[in-house]
C-alpha atoms as a printed R data frame, in Angstrom:
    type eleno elety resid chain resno       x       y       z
1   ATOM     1    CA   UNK     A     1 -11.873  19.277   5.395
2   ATOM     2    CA   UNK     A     2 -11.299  15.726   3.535
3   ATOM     3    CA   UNK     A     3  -8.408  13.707   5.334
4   ATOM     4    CA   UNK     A     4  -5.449  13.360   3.474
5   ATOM     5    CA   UNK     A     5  -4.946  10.518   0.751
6   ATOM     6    CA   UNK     A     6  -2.138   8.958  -0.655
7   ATOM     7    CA   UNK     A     7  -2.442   6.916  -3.586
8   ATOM     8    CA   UNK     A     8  -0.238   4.144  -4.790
9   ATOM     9    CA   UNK     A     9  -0.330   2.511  -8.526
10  ATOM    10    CA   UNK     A    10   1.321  -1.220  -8.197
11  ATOM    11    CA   UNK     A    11   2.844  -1.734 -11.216
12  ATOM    12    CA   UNK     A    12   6.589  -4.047  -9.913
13  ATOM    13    CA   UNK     A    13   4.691  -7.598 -11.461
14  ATOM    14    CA   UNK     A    14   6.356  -8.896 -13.807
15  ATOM    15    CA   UNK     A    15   3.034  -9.438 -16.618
16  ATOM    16    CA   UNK     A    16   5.107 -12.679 -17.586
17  ATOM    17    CA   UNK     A    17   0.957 -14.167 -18.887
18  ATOM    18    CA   UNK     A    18   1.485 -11.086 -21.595
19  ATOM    19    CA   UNK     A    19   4.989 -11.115 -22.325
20  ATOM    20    CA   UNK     A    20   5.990  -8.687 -20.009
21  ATOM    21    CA   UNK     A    21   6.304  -5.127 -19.698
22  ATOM    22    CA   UNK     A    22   2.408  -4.822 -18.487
23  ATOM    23    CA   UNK     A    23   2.095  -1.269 -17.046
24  ATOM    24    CA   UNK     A    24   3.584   0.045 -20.670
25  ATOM    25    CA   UNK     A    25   1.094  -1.868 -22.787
26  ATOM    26    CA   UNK     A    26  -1.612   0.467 -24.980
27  ATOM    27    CA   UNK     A    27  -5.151   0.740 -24.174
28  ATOM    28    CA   UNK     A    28  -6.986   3.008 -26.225
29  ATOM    29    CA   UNK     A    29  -3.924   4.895 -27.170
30  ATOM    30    CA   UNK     A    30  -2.477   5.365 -24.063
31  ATOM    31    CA   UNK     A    31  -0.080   3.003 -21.815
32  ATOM    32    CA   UNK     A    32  -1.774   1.724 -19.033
33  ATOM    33    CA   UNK     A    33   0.648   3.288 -16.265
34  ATOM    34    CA   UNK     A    34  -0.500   6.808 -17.834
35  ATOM    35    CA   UNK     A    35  -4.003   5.726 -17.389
36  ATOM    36    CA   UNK     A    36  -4.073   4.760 -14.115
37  ATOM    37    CA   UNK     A    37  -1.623   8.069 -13.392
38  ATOM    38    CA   UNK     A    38  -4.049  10.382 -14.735
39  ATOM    39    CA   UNK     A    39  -6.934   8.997 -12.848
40  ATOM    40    CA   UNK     A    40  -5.047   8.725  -9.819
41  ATOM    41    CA   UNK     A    41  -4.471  12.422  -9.809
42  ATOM    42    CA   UNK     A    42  -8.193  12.710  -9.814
43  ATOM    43    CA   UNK     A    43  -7.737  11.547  -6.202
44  ATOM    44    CA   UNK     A    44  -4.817  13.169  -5.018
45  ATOM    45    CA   UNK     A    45  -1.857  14.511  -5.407
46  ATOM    46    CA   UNK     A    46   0.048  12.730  -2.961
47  ATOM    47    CA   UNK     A    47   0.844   9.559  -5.903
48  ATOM    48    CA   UNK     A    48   3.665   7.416  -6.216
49  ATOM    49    CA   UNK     A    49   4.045   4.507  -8.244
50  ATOM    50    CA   UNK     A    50   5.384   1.308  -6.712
51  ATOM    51    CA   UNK     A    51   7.892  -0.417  -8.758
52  ATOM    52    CA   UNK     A    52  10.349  -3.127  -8.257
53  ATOM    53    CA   UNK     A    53  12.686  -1.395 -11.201
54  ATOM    54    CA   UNK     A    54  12.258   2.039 -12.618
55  ATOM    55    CA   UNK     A    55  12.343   0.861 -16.549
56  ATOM    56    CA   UNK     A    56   8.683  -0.922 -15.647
57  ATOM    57    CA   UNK     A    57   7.051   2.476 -16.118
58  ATOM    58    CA   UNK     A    58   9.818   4.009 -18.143
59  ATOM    59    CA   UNK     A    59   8.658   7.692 -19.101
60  ATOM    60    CA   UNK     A    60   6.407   7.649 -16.530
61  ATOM    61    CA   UNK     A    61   6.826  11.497 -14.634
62  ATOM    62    CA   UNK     A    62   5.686  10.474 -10.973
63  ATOM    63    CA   UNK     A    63   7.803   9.635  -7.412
64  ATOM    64    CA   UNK     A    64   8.669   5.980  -7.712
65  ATOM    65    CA   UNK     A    65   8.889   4.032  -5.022
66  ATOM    66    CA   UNK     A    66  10.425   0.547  -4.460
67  ATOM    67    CA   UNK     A    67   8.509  -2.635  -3.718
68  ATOM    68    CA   UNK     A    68  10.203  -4.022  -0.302
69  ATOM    69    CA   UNK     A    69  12.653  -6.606  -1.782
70  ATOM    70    CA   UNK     A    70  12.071  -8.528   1.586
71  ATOM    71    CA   UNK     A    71   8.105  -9.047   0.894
72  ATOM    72    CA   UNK     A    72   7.677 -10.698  -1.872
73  ATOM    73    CA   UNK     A    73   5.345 -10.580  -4.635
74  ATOM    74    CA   UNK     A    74   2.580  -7.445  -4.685
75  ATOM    75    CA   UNK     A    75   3.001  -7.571  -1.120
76  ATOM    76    CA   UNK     A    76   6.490  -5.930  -1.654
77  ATOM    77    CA   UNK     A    77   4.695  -2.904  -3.147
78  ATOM    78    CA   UNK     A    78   2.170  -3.007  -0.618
79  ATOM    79    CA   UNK     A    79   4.486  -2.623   2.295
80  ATOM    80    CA   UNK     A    80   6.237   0.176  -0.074
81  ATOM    81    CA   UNK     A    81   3.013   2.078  -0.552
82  ATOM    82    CA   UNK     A    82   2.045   1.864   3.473
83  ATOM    83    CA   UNK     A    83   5.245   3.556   3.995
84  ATOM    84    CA   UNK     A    84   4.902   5.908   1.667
85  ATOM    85    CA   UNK     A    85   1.514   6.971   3.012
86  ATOM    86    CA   UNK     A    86   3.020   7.083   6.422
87  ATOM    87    CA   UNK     A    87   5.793   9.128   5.878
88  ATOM    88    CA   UNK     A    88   3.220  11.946   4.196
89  ATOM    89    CA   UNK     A    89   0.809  11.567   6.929
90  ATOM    90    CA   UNK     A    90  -1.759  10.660   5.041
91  ATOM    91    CA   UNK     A    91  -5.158   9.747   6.483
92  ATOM    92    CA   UNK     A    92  -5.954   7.015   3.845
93  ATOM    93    CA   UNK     A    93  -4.264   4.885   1.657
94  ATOM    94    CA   UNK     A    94  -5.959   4.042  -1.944
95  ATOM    95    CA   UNK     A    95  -3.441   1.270  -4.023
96  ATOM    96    CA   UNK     A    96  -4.823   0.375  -7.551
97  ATOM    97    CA   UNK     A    97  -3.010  -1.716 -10.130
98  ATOM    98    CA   UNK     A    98  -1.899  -0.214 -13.122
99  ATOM    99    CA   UNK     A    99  -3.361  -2.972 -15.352
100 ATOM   100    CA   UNK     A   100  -6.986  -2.097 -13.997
101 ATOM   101    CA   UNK     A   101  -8.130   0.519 -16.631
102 ATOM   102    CA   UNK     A   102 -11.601   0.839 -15.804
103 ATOM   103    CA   UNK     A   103 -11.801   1.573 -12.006
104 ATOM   104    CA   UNK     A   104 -14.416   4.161 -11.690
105 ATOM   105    CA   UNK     A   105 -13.812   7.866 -11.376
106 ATOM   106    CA   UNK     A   106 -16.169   7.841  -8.117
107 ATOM   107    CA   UNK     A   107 -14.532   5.333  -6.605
108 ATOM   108    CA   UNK     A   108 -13.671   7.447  -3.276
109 ATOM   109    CA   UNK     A   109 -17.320   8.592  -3.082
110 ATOM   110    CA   UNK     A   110 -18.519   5.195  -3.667
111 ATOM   111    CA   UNK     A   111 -16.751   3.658  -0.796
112 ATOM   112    CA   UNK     A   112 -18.142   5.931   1.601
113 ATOM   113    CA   UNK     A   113 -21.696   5.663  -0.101
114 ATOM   114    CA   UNK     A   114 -22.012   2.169   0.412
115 ATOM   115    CA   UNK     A   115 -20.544   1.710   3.820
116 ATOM   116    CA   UNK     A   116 -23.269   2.185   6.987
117 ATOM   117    CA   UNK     A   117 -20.303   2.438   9.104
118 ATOM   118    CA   UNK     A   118 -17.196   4.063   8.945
119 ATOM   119    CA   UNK     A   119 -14.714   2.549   7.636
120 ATOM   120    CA   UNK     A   120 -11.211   2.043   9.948
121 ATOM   121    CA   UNK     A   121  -9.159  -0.530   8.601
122 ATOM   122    CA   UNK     A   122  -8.901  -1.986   4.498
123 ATOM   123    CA   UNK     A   123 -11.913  -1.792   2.152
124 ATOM   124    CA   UNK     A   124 -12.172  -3.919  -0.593
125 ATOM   125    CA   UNK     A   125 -14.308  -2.847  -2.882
126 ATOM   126    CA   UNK     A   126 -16.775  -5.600  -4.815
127 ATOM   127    CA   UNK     A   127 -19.038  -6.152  -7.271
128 ATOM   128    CA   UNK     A   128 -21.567  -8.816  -8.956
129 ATOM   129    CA   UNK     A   129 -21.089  -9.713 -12.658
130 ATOM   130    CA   UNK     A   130 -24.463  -8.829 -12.984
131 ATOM   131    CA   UNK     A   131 -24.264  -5.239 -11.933
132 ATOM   132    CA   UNK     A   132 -22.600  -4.126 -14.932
133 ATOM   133    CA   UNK     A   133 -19.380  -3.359 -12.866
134 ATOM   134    CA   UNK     A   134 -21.276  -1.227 -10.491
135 ATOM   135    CA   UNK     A   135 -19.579  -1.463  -7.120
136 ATOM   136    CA   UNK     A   136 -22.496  -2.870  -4.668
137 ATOM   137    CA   UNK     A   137 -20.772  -3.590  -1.566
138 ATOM   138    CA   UNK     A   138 -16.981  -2.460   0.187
139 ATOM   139    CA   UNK     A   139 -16.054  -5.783   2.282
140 ATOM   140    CA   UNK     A   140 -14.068  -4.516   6.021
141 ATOM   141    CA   UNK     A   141 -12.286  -6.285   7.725
């Protein structure tokens, strides 16, 4: 049986560079925050979105949760999502931005794949400009 995983969109910055109002901006004919909803669910159905207010990802039909006002910056919704994981008793945590569209459907598999060791603390996963995008490496600390 697969350990439980909880997965957490970021979506509380405040895209001031675009003129705001980043996780509702349309990609291919869908807002961003649905995006990275949909392919969130492809991972689990333990999802919440972290927010630091609710009109961010107005519309948006998942459990919000609230960046830590005493962290600030992502690390507010950071802190959020740990908590949130925690208090499901999840196994693993997986946060993704909502303003990264592309993040690839295997992503899960991928991080096992390339790791000769398990993994027990945070994964980054990285890649070379050259590979296309392909994920070569997950960097442990």
């Amino acid at each position: 049986m697969s350990p439980e995983i909880a997965v957490v969109i970021l979506a509380g910055g405040e895209g001031s560079r675009l003129g705001g109002g980043k996780p509702l901006r349309i990609l291919g004919g869908e807002r961003l925050i649905d995006r990275a909803v949909r392919q969130a669910r492809m991972w689990s159905a333990t999802l919440a979105v972290a927010v630091r207010d609710a009109a961010q990802v107005r519309g948006c039909k998942v459990e919000m949760i609230q960046d830590r006002e005493d962290v600030e910056g992502p690390l507010g919704g950071l802190a959020s999502a740990l908590q949130f994981a925690i208090a499901r008793e999840c196994e693993l945590l997986l946060i993704i931005p909502a303003d990264m569209p592309f993040l690839p459907d295997d992503l899960l598999n991928r991080r096992q794949r390339l790791s000769f060791e398990p993994i027990n603390g945070p994964a980054v996963p990285c890649r070379d400009v050259r590979s296309r995008g392909r994920i070569l490496r997950v960097q442990t600390w």
